[in-house]
SEGUNU-985401 format. One record per residue: x, y, z of N, C-alpha, C, CB in turn; residue in one letter; residue number from 1. Coordinates in Angstrom, 3 decimals, padded with zeros to 6 digits. Atoms other than C-alpha are relative to their C-alpha. Last residue first. Glycine has a CB too. Example, Ala and Ser with C-alpha at 12.3 -4.5 7.8 and 13.67 -1.06 7.14 Angstrom:
2
((-000.820 -001.190 -000.060) (013.670 -001.060 007.140) (-000.770 001.090 000.730) (000.414 000.462 -001.415) 's' 2)
((000.890 -001.190 000.000) (012.300 -004.500 007.800) (000.900 001.200 000.000) (-000.992 000.027 001.246) 'a' 1)
# end
This chain:
204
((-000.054 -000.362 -001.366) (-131.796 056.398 125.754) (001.439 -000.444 000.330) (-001.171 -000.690 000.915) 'x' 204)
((000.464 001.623 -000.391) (-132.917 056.635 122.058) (000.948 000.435 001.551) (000.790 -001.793 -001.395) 'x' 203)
((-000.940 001.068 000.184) (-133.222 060.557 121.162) (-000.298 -001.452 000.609) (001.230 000.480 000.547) 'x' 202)
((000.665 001.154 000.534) (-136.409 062.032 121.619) (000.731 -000.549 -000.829) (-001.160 000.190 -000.559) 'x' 201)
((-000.284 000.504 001.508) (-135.524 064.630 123.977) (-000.632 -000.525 -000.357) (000.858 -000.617 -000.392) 'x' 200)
((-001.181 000.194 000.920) (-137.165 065.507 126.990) (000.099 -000.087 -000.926) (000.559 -000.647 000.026) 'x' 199)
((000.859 000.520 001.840) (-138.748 068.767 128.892) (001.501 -001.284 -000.640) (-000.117 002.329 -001.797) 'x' 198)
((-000.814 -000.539 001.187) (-136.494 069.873 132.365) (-000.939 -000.903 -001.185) (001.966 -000.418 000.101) 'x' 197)
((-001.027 -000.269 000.227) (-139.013 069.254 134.861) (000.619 000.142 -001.140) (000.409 -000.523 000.501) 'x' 196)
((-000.699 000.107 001.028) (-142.404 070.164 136.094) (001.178 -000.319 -000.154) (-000.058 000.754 -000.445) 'x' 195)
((-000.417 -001.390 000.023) (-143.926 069.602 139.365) (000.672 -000.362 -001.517) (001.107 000.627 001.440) 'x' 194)
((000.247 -000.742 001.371) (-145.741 066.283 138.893) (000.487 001.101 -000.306) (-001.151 000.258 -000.244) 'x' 193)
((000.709 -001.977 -000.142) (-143.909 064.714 141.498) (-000.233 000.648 -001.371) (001.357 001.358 000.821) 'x' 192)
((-001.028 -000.903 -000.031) (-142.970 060.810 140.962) (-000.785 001.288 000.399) (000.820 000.071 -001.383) 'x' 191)
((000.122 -000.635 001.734) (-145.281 057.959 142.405) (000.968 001.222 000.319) (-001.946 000.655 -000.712) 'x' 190)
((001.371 -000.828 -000.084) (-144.223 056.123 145.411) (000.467 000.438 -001.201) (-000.430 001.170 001.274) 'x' 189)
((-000.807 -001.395 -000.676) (-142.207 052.866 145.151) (-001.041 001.401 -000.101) (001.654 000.397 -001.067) 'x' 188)
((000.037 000.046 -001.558) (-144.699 049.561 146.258) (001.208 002.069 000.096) (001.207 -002.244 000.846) 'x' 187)
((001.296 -000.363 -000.222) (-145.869 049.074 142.589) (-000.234 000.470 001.491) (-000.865 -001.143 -000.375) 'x' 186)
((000.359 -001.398 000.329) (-142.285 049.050 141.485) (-001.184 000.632 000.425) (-000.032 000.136 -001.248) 'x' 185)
((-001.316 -001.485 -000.591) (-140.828 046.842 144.218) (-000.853 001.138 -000.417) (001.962 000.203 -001.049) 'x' 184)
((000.505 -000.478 -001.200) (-144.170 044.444 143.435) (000.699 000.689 000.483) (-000.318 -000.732 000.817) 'x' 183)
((001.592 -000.963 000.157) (-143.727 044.711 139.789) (-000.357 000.014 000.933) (-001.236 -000.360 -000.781) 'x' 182)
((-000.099 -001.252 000.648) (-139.875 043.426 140.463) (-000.818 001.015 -000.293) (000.329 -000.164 -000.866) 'x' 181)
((-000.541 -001.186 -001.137) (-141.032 040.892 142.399) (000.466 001.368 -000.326) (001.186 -000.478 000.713) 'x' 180)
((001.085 -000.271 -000.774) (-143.479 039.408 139.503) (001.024 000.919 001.591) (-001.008 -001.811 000.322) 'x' 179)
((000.186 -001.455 000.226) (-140.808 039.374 136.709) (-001.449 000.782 001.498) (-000.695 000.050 -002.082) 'x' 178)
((-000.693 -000.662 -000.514) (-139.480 036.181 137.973) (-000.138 001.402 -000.382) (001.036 -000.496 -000.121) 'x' 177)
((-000.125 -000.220 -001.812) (-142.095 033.727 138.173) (000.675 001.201 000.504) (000.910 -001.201 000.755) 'x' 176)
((001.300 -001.178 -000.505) (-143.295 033.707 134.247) (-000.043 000.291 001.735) (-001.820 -000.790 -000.459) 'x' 175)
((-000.449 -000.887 -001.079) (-139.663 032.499 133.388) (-001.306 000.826 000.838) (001.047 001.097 -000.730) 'x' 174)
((-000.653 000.888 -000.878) (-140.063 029.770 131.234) (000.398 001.090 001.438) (001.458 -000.749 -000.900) 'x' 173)
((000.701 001.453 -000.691) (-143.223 031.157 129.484) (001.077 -000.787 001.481) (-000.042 -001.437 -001.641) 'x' 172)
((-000.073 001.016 001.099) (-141.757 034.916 128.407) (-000.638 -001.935 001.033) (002.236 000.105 -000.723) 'x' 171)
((-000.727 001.360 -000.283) (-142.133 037.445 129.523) (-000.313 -000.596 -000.453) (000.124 -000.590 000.907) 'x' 170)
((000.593 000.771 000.249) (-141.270 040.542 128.046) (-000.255 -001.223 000.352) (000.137 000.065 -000.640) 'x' 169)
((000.337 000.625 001.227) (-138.824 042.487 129.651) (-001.155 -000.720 -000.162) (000.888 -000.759 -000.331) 'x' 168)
((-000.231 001.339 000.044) (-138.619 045.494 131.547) (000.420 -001.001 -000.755) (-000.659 -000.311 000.189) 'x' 167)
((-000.311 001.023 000.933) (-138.204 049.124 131.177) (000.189 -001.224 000.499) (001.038 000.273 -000.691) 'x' 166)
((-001.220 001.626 -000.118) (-139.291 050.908 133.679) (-000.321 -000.582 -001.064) (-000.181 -001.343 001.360) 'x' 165)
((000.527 000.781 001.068) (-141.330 054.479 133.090) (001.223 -000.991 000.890) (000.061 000.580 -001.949) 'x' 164)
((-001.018 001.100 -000.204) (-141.721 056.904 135.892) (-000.599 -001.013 -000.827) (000.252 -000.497 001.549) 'x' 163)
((000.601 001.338 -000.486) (-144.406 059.819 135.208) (001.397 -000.899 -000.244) (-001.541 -000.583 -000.997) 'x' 162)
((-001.109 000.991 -000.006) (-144.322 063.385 134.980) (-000.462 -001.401 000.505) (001.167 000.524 000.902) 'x' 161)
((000.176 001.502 -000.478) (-147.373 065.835 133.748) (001.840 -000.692 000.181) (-001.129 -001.012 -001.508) 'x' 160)
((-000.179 -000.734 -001.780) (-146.980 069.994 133.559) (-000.059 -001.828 000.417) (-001.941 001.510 000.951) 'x' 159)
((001.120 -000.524 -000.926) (-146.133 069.064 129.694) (-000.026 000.756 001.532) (-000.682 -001.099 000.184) 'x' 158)
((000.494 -000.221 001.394) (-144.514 065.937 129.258) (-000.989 000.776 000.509) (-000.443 -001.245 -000.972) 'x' 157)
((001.025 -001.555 000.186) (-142.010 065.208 131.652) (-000.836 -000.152 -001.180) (000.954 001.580 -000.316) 'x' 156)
((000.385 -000.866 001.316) (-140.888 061.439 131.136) (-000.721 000.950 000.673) (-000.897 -000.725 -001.262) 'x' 155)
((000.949 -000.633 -000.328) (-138.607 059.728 134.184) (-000.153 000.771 -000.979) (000.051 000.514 001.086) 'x' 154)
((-000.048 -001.518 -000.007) (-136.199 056.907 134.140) (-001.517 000.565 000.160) (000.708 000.568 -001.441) 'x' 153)
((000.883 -000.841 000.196) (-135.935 053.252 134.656) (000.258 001.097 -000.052) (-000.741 -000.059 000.607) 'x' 152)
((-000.315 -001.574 000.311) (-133.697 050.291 133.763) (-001.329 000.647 000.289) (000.517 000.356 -001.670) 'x' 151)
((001.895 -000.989 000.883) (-134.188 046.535 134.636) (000.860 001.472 000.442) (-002.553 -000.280 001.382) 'x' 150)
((000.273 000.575 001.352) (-130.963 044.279 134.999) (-001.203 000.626 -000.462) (-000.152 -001.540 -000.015) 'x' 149)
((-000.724 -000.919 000.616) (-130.022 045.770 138.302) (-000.011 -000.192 -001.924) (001.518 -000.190 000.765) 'x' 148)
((000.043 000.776 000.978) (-133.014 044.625 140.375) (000.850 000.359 -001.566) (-001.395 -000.111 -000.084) 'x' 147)
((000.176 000.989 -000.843) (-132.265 045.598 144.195) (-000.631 -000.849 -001.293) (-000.921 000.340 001.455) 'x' 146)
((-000.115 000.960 -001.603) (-133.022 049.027 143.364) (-000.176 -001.170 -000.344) (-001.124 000.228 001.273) 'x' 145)
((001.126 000.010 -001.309) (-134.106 049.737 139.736) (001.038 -000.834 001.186) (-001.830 -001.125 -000.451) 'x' 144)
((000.245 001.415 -000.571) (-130.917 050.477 137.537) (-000.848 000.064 001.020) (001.182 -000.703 000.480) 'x' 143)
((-000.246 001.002 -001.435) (-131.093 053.774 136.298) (-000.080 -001.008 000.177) (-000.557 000.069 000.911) 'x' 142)
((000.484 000.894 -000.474) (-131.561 055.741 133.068) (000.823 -000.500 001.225) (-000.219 -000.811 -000.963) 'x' 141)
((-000.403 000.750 000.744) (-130.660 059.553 132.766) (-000.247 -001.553 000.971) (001.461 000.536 -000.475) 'x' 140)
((-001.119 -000.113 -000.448) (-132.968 062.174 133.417) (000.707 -001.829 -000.685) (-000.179 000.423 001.863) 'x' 139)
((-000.601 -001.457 -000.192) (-135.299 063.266 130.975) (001.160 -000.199 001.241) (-001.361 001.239 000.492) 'x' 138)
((000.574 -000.982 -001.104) (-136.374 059.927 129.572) (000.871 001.456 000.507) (-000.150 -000.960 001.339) 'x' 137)
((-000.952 -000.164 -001.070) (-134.512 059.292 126.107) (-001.154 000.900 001.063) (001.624 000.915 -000.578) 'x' 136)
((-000.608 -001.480 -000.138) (-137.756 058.425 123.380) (001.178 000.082 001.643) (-001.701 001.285 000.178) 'x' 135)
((001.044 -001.344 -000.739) (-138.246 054.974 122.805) (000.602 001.076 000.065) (-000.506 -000.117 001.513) 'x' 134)
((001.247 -000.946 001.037) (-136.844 053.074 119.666) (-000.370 000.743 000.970) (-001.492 -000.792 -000.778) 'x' 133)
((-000.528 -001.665 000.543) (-133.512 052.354 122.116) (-000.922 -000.021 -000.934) (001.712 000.378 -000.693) 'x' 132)
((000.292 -000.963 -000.712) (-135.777 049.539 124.108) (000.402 001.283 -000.520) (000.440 -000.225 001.129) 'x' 131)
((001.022 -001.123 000.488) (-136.185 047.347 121.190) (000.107 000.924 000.592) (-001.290 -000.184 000.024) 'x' 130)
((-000.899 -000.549 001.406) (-132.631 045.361 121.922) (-001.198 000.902 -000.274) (000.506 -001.302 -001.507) 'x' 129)
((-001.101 -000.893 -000.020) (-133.878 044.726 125.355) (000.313 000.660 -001.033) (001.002 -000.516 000.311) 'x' 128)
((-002.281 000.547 -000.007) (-136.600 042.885 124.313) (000.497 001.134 000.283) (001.121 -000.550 -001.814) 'x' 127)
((-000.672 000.179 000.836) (-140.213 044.683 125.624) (001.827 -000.538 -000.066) (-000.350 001.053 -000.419) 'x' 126)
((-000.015 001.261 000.446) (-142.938 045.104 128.544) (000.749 -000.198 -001.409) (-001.379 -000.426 -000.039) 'x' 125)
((-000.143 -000.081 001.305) (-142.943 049.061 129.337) (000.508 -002.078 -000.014) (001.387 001.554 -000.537) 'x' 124)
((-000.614 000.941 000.287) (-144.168 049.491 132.782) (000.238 -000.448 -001.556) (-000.559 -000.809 000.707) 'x' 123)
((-000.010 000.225 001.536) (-145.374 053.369 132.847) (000.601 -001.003 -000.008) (000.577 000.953 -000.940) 'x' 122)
((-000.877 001.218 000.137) (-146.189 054.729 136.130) (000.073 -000.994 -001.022) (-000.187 -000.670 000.932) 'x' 121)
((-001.225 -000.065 -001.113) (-147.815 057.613 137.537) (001.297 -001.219 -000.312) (-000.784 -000.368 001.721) 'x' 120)
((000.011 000.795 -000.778) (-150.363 057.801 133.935) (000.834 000.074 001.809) (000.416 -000.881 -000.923) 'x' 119)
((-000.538 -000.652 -001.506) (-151.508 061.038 133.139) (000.214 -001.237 000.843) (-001.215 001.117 000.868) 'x' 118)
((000.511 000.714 -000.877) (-153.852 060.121 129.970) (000.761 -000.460 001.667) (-000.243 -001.042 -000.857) 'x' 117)
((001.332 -000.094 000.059) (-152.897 063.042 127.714) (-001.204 -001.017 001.090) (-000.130 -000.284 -001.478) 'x' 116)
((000.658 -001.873 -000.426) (-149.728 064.000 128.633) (-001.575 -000.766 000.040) (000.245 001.855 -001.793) 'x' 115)
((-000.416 -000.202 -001.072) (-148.285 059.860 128.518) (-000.780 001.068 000.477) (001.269 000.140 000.002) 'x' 114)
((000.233 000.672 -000.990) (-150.396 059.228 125.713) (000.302 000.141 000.903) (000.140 -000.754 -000.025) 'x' 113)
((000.975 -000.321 -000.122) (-148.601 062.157 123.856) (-001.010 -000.573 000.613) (-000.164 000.215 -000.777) 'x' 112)
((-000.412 -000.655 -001.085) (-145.155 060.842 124.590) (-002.029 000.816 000.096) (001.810 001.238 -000.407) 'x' 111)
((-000.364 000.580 -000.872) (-145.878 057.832 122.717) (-000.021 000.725 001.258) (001.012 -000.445 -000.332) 'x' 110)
((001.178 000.405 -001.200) (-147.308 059.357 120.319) (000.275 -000.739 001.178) (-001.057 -000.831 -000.528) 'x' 109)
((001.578 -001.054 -000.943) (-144.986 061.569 119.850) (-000.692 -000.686 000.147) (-000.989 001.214 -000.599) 'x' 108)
((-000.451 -000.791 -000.937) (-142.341 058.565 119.476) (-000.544 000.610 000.324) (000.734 000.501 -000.053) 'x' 107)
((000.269 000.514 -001.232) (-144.293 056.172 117.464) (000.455 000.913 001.262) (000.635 -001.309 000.024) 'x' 106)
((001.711 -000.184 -000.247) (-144.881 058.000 114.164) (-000.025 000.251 002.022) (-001.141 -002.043 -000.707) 'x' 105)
((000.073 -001.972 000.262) (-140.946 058.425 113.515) (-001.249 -000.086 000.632) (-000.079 000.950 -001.929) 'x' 104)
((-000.783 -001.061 -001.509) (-140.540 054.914 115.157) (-000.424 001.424 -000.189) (002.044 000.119 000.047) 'x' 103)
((000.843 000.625 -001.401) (-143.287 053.491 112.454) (000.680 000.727 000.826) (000.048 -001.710 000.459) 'x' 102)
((001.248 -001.305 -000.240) (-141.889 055.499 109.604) (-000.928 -000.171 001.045) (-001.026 000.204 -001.260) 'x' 101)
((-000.359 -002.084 -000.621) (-138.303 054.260 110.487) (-001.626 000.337 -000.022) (001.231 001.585 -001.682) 'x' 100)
((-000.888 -001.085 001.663) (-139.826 050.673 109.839) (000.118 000.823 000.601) (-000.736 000.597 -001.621) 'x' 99)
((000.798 -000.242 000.607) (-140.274 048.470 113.541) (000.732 001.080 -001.096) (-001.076 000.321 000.854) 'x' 98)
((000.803 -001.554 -000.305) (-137.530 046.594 114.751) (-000.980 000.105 -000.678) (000.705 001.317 -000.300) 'x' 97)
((-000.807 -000.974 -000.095) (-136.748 042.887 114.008) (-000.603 001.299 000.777) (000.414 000.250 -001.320) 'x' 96)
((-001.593 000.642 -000.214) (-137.950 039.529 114.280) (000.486 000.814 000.474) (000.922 -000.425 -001.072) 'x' 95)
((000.060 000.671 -001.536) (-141.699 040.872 114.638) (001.126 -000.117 000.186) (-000.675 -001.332 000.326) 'x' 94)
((-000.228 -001.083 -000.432) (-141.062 042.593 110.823) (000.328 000.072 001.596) (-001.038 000.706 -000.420) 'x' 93)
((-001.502 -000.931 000.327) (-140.805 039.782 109.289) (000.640 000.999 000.532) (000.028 000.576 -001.002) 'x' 92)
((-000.752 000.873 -000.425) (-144.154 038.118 110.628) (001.464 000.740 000.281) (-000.038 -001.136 -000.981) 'x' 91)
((-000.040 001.231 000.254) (-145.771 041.319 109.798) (000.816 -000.815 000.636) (000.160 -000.124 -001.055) 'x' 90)
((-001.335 000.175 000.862) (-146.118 044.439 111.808) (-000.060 -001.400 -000.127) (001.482 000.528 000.674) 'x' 89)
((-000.289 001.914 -000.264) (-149.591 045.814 113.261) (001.380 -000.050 -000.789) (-001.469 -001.406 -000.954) 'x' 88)
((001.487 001.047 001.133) (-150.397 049.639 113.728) (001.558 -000.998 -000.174) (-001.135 001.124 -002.365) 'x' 87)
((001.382 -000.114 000.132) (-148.787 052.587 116.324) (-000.959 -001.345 -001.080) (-000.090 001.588 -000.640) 'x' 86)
((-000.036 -000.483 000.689) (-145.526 051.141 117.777) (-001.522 000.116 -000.795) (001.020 -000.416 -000.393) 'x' 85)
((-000.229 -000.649 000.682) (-145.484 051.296 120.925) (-000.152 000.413 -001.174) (000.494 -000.071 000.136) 'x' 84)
((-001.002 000.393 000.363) (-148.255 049.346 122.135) (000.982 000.989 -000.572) (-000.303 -000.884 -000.700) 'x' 83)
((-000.271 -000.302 001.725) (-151.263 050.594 123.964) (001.856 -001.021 -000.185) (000.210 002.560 -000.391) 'x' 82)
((-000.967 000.703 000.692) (-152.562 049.399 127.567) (000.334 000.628 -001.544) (-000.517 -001.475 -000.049) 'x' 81)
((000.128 -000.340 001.390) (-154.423 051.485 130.098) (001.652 -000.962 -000.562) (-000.074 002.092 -000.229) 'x' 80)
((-000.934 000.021 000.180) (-154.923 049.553 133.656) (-000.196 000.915 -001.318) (000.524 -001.244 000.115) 'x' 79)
((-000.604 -001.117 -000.892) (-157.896 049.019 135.928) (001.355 000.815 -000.904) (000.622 -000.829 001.590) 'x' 78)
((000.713 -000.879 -000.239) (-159.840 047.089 133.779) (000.293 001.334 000.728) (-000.750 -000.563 000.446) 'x' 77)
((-000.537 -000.909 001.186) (-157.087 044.987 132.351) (-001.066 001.213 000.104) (-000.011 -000.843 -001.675) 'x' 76)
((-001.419 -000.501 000.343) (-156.902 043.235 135.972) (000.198 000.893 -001.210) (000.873 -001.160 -000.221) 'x' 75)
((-000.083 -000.784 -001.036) (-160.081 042.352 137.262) (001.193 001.283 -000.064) (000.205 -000.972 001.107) 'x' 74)
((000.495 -001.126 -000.699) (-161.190 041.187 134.008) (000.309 001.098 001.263) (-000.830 -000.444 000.233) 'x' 73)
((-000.225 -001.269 000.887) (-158.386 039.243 132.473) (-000.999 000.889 000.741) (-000.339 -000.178 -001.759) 'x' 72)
((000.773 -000.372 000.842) (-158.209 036.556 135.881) (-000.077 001.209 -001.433) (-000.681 000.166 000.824) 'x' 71)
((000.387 001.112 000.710) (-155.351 035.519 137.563) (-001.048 000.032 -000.900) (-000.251 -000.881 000.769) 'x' 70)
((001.556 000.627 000.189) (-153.741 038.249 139.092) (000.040 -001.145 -001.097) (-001.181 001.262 -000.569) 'x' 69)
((001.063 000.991 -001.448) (-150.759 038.626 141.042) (-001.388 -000.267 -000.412) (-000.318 001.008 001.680) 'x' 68)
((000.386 -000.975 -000.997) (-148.881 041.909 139.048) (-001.224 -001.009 000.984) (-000.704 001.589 -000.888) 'x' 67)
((-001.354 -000.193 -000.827) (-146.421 039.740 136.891) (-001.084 000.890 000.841) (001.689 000.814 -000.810) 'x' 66)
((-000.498 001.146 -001.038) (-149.677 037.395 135.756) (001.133 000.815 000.644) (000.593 -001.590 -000.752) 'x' 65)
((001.452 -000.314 -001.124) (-151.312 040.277 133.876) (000.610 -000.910 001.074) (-001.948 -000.636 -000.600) 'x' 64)
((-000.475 -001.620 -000.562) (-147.833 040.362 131.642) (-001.069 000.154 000.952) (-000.001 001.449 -001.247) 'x' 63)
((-000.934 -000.562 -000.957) (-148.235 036.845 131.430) (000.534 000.856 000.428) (000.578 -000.208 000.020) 'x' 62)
((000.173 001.324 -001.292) (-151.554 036.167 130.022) (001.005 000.584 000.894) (000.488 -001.914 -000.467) 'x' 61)
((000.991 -000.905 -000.916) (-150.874 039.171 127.600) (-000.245 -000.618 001.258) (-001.423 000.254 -000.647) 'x' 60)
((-000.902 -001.219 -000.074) (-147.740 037.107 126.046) (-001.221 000.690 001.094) (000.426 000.947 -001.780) 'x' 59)
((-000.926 000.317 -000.727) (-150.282 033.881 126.034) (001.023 001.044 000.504) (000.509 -000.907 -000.614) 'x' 58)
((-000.781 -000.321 000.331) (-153.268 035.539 124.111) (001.363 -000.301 001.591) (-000.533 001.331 -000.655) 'x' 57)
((-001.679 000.338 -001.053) (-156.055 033.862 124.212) (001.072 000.373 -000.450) (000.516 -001.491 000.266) 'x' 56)
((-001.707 000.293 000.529) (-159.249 035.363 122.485) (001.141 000.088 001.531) (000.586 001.660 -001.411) 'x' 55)
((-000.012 000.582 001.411) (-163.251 035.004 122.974) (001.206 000.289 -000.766) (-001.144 000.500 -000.798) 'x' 54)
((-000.909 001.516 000.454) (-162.579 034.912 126.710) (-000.360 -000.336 -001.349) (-000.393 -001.489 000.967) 'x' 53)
((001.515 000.585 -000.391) (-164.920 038.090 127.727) (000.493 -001.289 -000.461) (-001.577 000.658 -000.834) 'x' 52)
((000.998 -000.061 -001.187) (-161.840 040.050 129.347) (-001.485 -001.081 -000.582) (-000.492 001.985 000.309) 'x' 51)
((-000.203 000.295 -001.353) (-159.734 039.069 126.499) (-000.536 -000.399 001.356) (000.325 000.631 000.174) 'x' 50)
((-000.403 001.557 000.377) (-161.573 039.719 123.796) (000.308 -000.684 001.050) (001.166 -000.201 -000.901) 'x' 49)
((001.463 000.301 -000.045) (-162.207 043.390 124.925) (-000.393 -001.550 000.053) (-000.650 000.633 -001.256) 'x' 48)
((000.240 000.124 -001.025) (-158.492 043.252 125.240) (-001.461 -000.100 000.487) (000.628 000.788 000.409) 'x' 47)
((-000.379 001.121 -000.749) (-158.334 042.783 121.824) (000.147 000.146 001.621) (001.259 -000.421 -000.579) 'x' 46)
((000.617 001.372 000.245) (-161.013 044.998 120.409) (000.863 -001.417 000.417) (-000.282 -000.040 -001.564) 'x' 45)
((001.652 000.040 -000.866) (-159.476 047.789 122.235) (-000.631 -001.413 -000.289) (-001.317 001.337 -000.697) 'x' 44)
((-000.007 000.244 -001.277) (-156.298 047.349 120.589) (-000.824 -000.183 001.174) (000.481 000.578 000.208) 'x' 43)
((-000.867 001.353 000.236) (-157.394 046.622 116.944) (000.463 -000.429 001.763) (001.689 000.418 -001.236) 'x' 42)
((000.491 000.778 -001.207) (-159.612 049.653 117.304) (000.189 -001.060 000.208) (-001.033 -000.062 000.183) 'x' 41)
((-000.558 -000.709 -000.835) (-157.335 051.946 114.644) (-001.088 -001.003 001.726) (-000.297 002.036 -000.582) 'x' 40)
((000.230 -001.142 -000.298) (-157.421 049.477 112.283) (000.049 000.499 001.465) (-001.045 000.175 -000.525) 'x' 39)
((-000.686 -001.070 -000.730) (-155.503 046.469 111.412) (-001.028 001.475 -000.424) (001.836 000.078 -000.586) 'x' 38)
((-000.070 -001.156 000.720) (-157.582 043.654 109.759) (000.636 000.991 001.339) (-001.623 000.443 -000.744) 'x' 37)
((000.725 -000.412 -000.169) (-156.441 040.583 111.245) (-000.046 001.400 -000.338) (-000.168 -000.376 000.860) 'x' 36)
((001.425 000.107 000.942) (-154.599 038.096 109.738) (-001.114 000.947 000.520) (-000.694 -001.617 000.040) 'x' 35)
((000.413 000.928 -000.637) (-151.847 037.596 112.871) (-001.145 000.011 -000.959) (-000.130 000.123 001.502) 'x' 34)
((001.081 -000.090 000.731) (-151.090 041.122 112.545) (-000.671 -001.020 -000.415) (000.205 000.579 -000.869) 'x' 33)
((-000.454 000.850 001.303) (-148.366 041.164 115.233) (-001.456 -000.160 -000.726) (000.807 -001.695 000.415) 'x' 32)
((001.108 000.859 000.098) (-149.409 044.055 117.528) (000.696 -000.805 -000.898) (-001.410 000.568 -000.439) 'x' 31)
((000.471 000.090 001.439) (-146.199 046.207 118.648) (-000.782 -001.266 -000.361) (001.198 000.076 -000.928) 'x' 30)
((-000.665 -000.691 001.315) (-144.108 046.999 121.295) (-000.959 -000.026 -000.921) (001.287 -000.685 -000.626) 'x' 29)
((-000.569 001.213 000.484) (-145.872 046.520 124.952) (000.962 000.320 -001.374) (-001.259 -001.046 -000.319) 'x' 28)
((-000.237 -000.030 001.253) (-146.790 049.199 127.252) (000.827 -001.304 -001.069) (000.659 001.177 000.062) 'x' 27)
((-000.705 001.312 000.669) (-148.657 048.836 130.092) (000.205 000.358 -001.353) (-000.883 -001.415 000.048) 'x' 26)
((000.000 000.833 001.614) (-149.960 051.651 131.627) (001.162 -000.891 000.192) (000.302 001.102 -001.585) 'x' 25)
((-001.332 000.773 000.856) (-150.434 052.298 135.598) (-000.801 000.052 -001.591) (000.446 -002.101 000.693) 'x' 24)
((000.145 -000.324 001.112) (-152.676 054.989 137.625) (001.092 -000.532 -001.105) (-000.119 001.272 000.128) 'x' 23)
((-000.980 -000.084 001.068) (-151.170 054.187 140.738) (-000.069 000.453 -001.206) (000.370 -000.928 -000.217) 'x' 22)
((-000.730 -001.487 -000.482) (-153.672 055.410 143.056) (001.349 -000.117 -000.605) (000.177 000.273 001.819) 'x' 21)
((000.806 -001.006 000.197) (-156.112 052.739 141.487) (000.575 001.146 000.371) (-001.118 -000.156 000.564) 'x' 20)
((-000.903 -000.750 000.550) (-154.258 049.534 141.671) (-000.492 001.657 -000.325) (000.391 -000.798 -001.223) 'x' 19)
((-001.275 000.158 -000.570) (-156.175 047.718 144.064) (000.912 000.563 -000.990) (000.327 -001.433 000.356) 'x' 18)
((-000.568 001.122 000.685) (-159.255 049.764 143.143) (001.076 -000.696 000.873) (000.589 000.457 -001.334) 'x' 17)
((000.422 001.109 -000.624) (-160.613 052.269 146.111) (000.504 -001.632 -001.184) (-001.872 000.360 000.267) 'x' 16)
((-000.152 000.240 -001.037) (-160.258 055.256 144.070) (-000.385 -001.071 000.563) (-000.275 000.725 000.434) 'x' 15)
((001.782 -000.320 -001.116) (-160.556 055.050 140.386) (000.941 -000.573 001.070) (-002.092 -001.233 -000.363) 'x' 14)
((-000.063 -001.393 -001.020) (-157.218 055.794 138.518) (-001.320 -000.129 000.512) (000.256 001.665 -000.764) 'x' 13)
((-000.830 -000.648 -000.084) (-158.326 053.124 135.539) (000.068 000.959 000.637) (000.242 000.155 -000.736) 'x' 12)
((000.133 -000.634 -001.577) (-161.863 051.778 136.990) (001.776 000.058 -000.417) (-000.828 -001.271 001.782) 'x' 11)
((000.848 -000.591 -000.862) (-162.987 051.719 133.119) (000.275 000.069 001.707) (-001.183 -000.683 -000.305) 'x' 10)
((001.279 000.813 -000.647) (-159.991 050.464 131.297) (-001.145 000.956 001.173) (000.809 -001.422 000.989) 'x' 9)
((000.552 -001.014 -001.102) (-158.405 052.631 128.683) (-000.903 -000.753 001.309) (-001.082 001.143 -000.857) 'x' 8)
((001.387 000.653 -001.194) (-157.299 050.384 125.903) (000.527 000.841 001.018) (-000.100 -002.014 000.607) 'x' 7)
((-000.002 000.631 -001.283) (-155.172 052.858 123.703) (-001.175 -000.827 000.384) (000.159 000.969 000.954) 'x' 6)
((000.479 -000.540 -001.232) (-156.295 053.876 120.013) (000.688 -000.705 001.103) (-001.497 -000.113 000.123) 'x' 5)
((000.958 000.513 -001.083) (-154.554 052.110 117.293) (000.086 000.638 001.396) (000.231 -001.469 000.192) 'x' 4)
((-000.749 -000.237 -001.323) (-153.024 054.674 114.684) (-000.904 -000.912 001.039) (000.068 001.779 000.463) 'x' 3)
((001.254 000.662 -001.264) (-153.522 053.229 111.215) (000.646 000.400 000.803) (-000.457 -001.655 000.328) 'x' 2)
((-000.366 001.160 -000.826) (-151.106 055.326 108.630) (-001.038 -000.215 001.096) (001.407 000.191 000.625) 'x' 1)
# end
């Protein structure tokens, strides 16, 4: 099976960024395949796109738009992006979930991104109804302060911890109202890496 690499942006966790002591990902669900060959640099090569304007992608537009920017460069440079589920899903497949062998895939890696690139803060961009494919954070979910319709918890992995929120996707008619919510989260402090209890990888 195709596993697409993360985008990794070059002043990700650099000092002096405006997001740079956050060390954020963006996680989305899953590439729609849109005719394009699916390999493992499918993600890279679209945000690469992005930043030099030889592809528009409206969904991406507005997930860069809930954190105040306007431009793709300033913004996907600082950030790591992957999708849950590891390689592209047809039309058919967009409607719904991804196949069991996609979730089976998607879960370690999911959690293995987390260990391996040490984010502080994990905004997950997806429908509600997708959110039980992720793995159950280690304590149990929460309603963010002061926005009770978004959920977050917290993934150990490792000696690493990091705060994930579940959002949603936005969407065109609403591109105003996910932006206070990314300024609560981008304003709470990061979690403590001390270790805690290891989690599951039940749905949440």
């Amino acid at each position: 099976m195709v596993e697409h690499d993360p985008w990794v942006g070059p002043d990700y966790g650099k000092v002096g960024t405006s997001l740079g002591e956050h060390r954020i990902a963006i996680v989305g669900y899953a590439h729609w395949r849109k005719g394009w060959e699916d390999t493992d640099r499918l993600t890279r090569d679209c945000i690469c796109k992005l930043i030099s304007g030889d592809l528009k992608m409206a969904s991406l537009a507005r997930v860069r738009n809930c954190f105040g920017y306007n431009m793709h460069k300033g913004f996907w440079e600082q950030v790591i992006f992957f999708n849950y589920l590891p390689n592209c899903v047809e039309e058919e497949e967009w409607i719904g979930k991804g196949t069991p062998e996609q979730i089976m895939v998607a879960k370690p890696r999911f959690l293995h991104l987390i260990q391996k690139h040490r984010p502080s803060k994990v905004l997950i961009f997806t429908p509600k109804e997708k959110t039980a494919d992720f793995p159950r954070p280690g304590n149990k979910h929460q309603s963010i302060q002061g926005f009770p319709k978004f959920k977050w918890g917290t993934y150990s992995v490792g000696d690493h911890s990091a705060s994930a929120f579940f959002l949603r996707r936005p969407r065109r008619s609403d591109v105003e109202r996910p932006r206070p919510v990314v300024k609560h989260i981008l304003d709470l402090p990061n979690v403590s890496i001390d270790p805690i209890q290891p989690i599951g990888l039940g749905g949440p």
